[in-house]
C-alpha positions, 0 to 999 in steps of 0.5 A: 243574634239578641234583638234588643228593642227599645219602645221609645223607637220606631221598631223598623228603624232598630231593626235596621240598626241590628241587622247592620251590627249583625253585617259589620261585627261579621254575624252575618258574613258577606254573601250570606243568606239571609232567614226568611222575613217570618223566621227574622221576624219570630226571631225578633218578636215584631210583625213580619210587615215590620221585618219586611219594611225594614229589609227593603230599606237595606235592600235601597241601601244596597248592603242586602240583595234579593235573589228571586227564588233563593231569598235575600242575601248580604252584599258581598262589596267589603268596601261597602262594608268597611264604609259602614263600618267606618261610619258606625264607629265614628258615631259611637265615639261621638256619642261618648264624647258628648256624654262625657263631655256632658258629666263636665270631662275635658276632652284630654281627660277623656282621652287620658281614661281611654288611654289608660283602660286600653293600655291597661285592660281596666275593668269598672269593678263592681 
């Protein structure tokens, strides 16, 4: 999995946000074992402290659990998931609403290129 970080960001936060696209793009499958906090923090160049708190968060959340002796794993409640899901496209299309809206497109013309680059498989050429 890429671990892209960006610095104006709390770590802790980018971290949690990587590892739920991992959950919902089916990177990690529900049920999966997890890597151990030193090997997602190697993997991801951060402090293993930072890795830790970023995992007890998910565990709150309920999308990780933690099995004593064999390690943290992902929740295998799909609805939950879906939910998830749900909620991460929501945002992404609001955030490309408001950017276009921002570059002074209309909402029907955003949706009119949508349209057309999903009907028409378009590619921005170079």
């Amino acid at each position: 999995m890429e671990w892209e970080l960006d610095s104006g960001r709390p770590v802790y936060l980018q971290l949690i946000e990587r590892i739920q696209a991992g959950i919902i793009s089916g990177y990690y499958k529900p049920g999966d074992r997890l890597p151990s906090v030193r090997e997602l923090a190697a993997e991801a160049a951060v402090n293993p402290n930072t890795m830790q708190k970023a995992l007890a968060d998910l565990e709150r959340t309920g999308l990780l659990y933690t099995n004593r002796t064999s390690g943290r794993f992902i929740t295998s409640d799909e609805s939950m998931i879906k939910k998830l899901k749900e909620q991460s496209a929501l945002e992404l299309v609001q955030e490309f609403i408001e950017r276009m809206q921002q570059h002074g497109f209309e909402p029907k013309e955003t949706l009119a290129y949508v349209t057309d680059i999903v009907n028409n498989n378009k590619k921005v050429e170079n």
